[in-house]
C-alpha positions in Angstrom: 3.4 148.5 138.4 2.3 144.9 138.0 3.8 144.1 141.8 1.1 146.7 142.9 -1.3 145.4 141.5 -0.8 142.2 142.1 -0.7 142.9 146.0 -4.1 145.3 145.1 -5.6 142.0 143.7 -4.7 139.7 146.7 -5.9 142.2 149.3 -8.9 142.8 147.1 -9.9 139.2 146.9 -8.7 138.9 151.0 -11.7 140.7 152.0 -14.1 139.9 149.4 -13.6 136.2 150.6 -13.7 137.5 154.0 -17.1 138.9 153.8 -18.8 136.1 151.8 -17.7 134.0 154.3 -19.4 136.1 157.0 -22.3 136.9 155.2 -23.3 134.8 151.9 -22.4 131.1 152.5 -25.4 129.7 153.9 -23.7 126.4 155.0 -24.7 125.4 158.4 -21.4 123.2 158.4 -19.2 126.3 158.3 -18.0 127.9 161.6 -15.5 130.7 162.4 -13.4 131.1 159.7 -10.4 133.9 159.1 -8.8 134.6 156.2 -5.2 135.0 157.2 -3.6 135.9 153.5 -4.0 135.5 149.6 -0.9 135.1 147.4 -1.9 135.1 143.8 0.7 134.5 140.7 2.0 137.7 139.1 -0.7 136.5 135.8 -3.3 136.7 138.1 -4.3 133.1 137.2 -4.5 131.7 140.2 -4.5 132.8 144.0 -4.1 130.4 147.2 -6.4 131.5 150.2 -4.9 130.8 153.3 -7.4 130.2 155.8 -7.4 129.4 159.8 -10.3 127.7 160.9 -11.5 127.7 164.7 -13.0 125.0 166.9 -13.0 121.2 167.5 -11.4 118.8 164.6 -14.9 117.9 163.8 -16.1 121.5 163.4 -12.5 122.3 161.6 -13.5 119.1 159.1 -16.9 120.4 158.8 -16.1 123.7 157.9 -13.3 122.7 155.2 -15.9 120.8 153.4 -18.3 123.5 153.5 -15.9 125.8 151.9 -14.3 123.2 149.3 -18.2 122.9 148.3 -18.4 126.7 147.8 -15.1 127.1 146.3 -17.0 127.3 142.7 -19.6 130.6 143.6 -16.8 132.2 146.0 -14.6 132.4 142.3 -17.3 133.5 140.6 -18.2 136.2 143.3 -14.9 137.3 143.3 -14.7 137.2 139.8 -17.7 139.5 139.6 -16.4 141.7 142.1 -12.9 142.2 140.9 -14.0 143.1 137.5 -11.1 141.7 135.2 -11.1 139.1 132.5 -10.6 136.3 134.0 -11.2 135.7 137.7 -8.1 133.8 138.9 -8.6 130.0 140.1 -8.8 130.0 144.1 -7.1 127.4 146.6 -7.7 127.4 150.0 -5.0 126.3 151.9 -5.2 125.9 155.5 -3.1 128.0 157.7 -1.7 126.5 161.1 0.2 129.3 162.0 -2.4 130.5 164.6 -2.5 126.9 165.9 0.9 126.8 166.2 1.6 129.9 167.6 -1.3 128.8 170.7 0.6 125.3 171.0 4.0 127.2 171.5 2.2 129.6 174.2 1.0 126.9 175.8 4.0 125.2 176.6 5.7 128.3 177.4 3.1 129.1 180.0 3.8 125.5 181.2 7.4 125.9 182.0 6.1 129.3 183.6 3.8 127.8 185.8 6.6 124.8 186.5 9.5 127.7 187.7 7.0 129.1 189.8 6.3 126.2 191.5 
């Protein structure tokens, strides 16, 4: 029961991020944003975001402090929202997985274009 849970909670808190992202952070400095996974501790104490962010490295930068600065109301939204005792403490951690996974296509489509050739 508690690995349900757990995996309830961490989808639960997935798209409550999600949407306060999209709709309740006012932050001009915050751009496209996509919250990739949550893994939370089996206490539900704490849960790390995993976030890719989109754009230049200026816009990537800007956006990371945006969210660091709303780290505080997005645990207390999601605190509210999940409805348990203690809303578990959040850490965004940045996923390069989709930037990776561009960077590999690219060079594939490099050696492509070079066999062609």
């Amino acid at each position: 029961m508690g690995q349900l849970r757990t995996e309830k909670v961490q989808e639960f808190i997935k798209q409550e991020v999600s949407k306060m992202i999209l709709t309740d952070l006012k932050d001009p400095r915050i751009g496209f944003v996509t919250v990739t996974r949550v893994e939370a501790t089996g206490d539900l104490r704490q849960a790390k975001v995993y976030i890719s962010l989109f754009g230049s490295k200026e816009q990537k930068e800007d956006t990371w402090q945006g969210l660091q600065k709303a780290l505080g109301f997005i645990r207390a939204e999601v605190g509210k929202r999940l409805k348990i005792r203690h809303s578990p403490e959040l850490l965004l951690q940045l996923d390069e997985s989709l930037d990776h996974s561009v960077h590999i296509q690219t060079l594939l489509d490099k050696l492509k274009q070079e066999e062609d050739q």
